[in-house]
C-alpha positions as semicolon CSV with decimal commas, in nm:
position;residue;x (nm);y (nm);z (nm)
1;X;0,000;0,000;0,000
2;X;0,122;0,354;-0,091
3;X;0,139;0,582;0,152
4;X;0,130;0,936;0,074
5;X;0,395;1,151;0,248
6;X;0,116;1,378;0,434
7;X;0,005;1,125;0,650
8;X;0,312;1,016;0,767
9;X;0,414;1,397;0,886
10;X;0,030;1,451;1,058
11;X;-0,002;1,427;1,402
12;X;-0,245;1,152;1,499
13;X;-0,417;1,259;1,845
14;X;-0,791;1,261;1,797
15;X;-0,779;1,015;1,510
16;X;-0,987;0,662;1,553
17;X;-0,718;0,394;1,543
18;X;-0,729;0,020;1,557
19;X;-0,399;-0,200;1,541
20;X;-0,411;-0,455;1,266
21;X;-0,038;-0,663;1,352
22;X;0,107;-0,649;1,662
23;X;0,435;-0,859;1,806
24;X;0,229;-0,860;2,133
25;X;-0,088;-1,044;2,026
26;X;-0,289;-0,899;2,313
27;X;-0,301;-0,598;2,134
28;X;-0,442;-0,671;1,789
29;X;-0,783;-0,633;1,889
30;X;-0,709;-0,294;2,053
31;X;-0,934;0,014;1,910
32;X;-1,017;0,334;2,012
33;X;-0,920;0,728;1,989
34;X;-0,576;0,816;1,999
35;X;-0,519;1,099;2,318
36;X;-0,140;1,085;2,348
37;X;0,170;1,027;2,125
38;X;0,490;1,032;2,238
39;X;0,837;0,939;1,960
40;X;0,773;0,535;2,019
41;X;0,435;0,553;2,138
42;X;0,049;0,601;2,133
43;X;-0,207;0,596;2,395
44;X;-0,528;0,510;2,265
45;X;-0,841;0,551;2,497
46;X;-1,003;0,211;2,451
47;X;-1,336;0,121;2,655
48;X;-1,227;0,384;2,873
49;X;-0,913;0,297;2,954
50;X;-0,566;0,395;2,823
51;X;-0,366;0,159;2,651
52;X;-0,014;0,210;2,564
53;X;0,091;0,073;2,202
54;X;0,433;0,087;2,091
55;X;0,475;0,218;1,734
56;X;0,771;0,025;1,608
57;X;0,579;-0,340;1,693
58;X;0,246;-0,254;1,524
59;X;0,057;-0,198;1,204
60;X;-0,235;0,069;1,271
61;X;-0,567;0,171;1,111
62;X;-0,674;0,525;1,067
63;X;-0,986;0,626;1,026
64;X;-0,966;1,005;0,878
65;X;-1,199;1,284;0,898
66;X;-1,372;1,218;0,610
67;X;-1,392;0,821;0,653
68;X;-1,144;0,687;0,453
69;X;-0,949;0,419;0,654
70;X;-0,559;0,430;0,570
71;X;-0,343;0,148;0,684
72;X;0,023;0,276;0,832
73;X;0,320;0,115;0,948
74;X;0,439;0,195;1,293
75;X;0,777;0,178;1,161
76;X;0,775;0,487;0,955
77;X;0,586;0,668;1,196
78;X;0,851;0,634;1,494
79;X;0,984;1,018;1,636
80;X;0,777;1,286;1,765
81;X;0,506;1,472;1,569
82;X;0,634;1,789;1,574
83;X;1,003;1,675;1,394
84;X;0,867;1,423;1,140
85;X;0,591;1,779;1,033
86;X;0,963;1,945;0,964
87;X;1,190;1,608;0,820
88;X;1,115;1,536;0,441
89;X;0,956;1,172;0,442
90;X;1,136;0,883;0,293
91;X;1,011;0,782;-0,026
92;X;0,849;0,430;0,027
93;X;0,797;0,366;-0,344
């Protein structure tokens, strides 16, 4: 899946997320809004309570403003909102 550069520099708190893969299984079926990031993490507020979800381990889905679900890589995501808004992204294609 193409990602567009964008969405990799936006910051992510407010967004509905759900991880997809995770290396700790317990996780996978993790959903919920996204109230903290930190540069390796997320909290997402899930049946009100806040989970902790590292990014490098998982494989998130996004659900945007308008709807459309995007699929991103924790991987490319890793580092703090504010310096990957100001780093040019890596091409991934």
């Amino acid at each position: 899946m193409h990602v567009s550069p964008d969405i990799v520099q936006r910051e992510f708190i407010g967004f509905e997320a759900k991880v997809i893969k995770s290396s700790n299984p317990d996780l996978v079926v993790l959903e919920g809004k996204v109230v903290d990031e930190t540069r390796n993490t997320f909290t997402i507020l899930h049946n009100s309570e806040e989970k902790i979800v590292i990014k490098d381990t998982a494989v998130f889905h996004f659900v945007m403003l308008d709807g459309t679900v995007i699929e991103v890589d924790g991987k490319v995501i890793v580092g703090r909102s504010e310096d990957r808004m100001k780093k040019r992204p890596r091409r991934l294609w």
